[in-house]
C-alpha positions in Angstrom: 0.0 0.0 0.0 1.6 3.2 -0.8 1.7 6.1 1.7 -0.8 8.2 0.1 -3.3 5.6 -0.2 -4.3 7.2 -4.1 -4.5 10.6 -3.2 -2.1 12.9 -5.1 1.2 14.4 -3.6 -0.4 17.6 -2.9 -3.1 16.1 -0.4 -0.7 13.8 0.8 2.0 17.0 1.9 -1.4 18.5 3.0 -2.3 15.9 5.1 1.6 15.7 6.5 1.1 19.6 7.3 -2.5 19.2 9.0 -0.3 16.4 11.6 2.4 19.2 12.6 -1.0 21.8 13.2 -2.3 19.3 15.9 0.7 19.6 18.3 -0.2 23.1 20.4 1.1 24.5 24.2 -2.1 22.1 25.6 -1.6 19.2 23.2 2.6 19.0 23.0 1.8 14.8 22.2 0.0 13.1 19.5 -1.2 9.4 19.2 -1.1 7.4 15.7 -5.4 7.6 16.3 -5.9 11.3 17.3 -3.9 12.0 13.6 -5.8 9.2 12.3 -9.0 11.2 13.8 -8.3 14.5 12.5 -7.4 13.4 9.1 -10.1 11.1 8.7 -8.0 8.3 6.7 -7.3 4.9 8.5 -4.7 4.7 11.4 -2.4 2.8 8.8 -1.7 6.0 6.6 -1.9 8.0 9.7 1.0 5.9 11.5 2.9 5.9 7.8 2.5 9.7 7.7 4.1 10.2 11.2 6.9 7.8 10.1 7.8 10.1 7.6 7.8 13.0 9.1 9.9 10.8 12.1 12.5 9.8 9.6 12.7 14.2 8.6 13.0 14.7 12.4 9.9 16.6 12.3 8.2 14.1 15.0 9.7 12.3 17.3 8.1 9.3 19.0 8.5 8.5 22.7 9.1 4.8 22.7 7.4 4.4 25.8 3.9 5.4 25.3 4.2 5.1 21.7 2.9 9.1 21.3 5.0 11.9 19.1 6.8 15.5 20.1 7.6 17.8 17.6 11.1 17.1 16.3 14.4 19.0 16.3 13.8 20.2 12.8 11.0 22.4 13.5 13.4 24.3 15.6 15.9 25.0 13.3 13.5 26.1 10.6 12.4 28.9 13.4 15.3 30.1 14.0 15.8 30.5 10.4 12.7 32.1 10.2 13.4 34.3 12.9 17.1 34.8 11.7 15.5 36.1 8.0 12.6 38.0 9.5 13.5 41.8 8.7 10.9 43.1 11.3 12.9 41.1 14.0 16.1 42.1 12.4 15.4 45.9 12.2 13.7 45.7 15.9 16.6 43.3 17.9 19.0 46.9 18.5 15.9 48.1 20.0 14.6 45.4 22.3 18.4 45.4 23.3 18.5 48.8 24.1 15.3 49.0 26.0 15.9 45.6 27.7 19.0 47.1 28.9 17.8 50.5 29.9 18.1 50.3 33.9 15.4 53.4 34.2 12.7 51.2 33.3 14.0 47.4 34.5 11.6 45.7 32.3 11.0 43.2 29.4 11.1 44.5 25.7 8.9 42.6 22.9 8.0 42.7 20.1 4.7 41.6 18.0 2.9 40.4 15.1 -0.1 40.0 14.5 -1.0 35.9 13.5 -4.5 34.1 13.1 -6.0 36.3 15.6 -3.6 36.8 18.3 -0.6 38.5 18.6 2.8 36.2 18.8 5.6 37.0 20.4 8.8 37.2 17.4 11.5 38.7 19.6 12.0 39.4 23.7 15.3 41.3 25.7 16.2 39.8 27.9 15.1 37.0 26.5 12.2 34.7 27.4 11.1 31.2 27.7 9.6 29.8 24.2 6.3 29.6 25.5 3.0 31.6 25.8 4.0 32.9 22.5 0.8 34.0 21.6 -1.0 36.3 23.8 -5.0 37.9 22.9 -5.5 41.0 21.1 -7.6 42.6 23.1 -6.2 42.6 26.4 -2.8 43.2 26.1 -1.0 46.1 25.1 0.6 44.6 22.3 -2.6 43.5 20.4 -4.7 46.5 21.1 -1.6 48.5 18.7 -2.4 45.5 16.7 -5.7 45.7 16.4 -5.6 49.8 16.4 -4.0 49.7 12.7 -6.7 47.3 11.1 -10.0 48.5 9.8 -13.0 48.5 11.8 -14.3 45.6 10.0 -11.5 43.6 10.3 -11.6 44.3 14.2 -15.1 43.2 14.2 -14.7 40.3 12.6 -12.0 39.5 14.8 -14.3 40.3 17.9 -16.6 38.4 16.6 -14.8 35.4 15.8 -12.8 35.2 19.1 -15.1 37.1 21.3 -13.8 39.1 24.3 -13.0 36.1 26.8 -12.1 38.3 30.3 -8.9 37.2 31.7 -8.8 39.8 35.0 -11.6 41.9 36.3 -10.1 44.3 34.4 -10.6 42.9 30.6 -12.5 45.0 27.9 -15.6 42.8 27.5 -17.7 45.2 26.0 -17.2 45.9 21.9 -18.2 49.2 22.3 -15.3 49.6 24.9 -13.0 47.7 23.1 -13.6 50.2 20.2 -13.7 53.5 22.4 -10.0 52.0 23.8 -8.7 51.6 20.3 -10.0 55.1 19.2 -7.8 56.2 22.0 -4.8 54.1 21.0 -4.7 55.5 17.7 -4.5 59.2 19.3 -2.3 58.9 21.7 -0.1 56.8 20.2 0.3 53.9 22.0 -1.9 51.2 24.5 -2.0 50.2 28.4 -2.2 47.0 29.6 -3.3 47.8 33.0 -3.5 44.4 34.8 -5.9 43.3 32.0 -4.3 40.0 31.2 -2.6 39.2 34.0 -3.4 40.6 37.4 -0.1 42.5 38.8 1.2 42.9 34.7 1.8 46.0 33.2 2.8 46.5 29.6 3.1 49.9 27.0 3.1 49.2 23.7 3.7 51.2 20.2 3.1 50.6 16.8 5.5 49.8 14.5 4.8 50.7 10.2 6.9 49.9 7.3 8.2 51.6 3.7 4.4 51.8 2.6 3.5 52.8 6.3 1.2 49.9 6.9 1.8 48.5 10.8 3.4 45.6 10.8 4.1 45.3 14.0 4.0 46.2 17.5 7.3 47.3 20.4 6.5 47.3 24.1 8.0 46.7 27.7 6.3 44.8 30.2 6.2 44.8 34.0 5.1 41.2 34.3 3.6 40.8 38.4 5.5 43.9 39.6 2.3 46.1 40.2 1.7 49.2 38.8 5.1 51.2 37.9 5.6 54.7 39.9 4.7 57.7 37.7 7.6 59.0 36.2 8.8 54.8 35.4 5.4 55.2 33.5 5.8 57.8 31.4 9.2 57.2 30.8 8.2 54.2 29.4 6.0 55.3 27.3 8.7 57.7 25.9 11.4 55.0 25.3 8.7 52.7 23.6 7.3 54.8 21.3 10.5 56.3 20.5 11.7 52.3 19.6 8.7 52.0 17.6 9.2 55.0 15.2 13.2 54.1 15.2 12.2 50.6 13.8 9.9 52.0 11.7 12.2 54.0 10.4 14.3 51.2 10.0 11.3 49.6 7.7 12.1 52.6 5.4 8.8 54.2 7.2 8.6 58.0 8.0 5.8 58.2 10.0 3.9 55.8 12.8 0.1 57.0 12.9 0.3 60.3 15.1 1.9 62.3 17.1 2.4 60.6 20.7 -0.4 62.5 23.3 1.0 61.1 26.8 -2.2 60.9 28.9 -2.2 62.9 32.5 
């Protein structure tokens, strides 16, 4: 029987590709029969499809429960993805310096947005590879995010993912959510106020490139440190916004929506 069971090699390399989109942060394993499942062919061309991707060192099966990890070669191909990305090239002297920038003592990132969410490309200092991908409209990254999109992509974003609260604090409201990212775009940049994570604080700017579409989005975090004195506030604000026009610029962009408005 051969591997594809009849089906030509573009179902068959689509069918290899839908077995790498079942392994997630809550589903790091995968039997021969949930593949099997989720591909709805027979558990013999499911088990021959993992076995090739085995033999690529794409999966790798734990030969004492008979399940598969993702393999080594999925890492190197994201560091080469990272490595080639020119977003995370222009940003990295950025995170750097704002990572290192003993006024503010915090955590620079830096985001895209990806399938409704915003993922985590780049981090100084840097951080574990996981929670990668953090919700739009709670976090200060994906509210810049989400700030550059038309309306009607926003609400069919909303709409799709709803606004799931993670604190007491979370913008569950559309309306709000909209009023918030009306405010975004004038000031500049977005506040996460202990609306992800209770005792997290993150400011975040947008980042545009040659043909001054945002691409991206630059911010520092406070992860559980409370809410940052004042003046470590607003000088955050400052030194992100000023990374996110400096990559921008970087991108070949001359301008990043409008003029910062730091709020009193």
């Amino acid at each position: 029987m051969s591997l594809n069971d009849g089906l030509s090699p573009l179902q068959t390399v689509d069918r290899a590709l839908q077995i790498l989109s079942l392994f997630t942060p809550l589903q790091p394993e995968v039997t021969v029969a949930q593949a099997a499942a989720t591909l709805g062919v027979g558990r013999s061309v499911a088990s021959r499809l993992l076995a090739a991707l085995e033999a690529r060192q794409f999966v790798a099966q734990d030969q004492a429960t008979g399940r598969f990890r993702l393999g080594v070669r999925n890492l190197d191909l994201g560091a080469l993805y990272l490595q080639s990305h020119r977003l995370v090239t222009a940003a990295t002297p950025y995170l750097e310096q704002l990572g290192r920038d003993e006024t503010l003592s915090a955590v620079a990132n830096l985001f895209i947005y990806d399938g409704g969410d915003a993922l985590r490309l780049g981090s100084y200092p840097a951080r574990p590879l996981t929670r990668l991908r953090v919700p739009l409209h709670c976090t200060a990254s994906g509210k810049v995010l989400l700030a550059g999109m038309p309306e009607a992509t926003v609400d069919q974003i909303v709409a799709e993912r709803g606004l799931p609260a993670r604190t007491p604090h979370t913008i569950t409201d559309p309306t709000a959510l909209r009023d918030c990212l009306h405010e975004v775009r004038r000031r500049g940049y977005a506040i996460d106020a202990e609306e992800n994570e209770l005792g997290g604080y993150c400011y975040a700017a947008p980042i545009s490139d040659v043909a001054r579409h945002p691409v991206g989005a630059v911010s520092v975090s406070f992860p559980t440190a409370g809410a940052p004195a004042a003046e470590r506030a607003l000088r955050a604000i400052e030194a992100v916004t000023q990374a996110g026009r400096r990559i921008s610029e970087s991108l070949g962009s001359g301008r990043v929506w409008e003029s910062v408005h730091v709020a009193s």
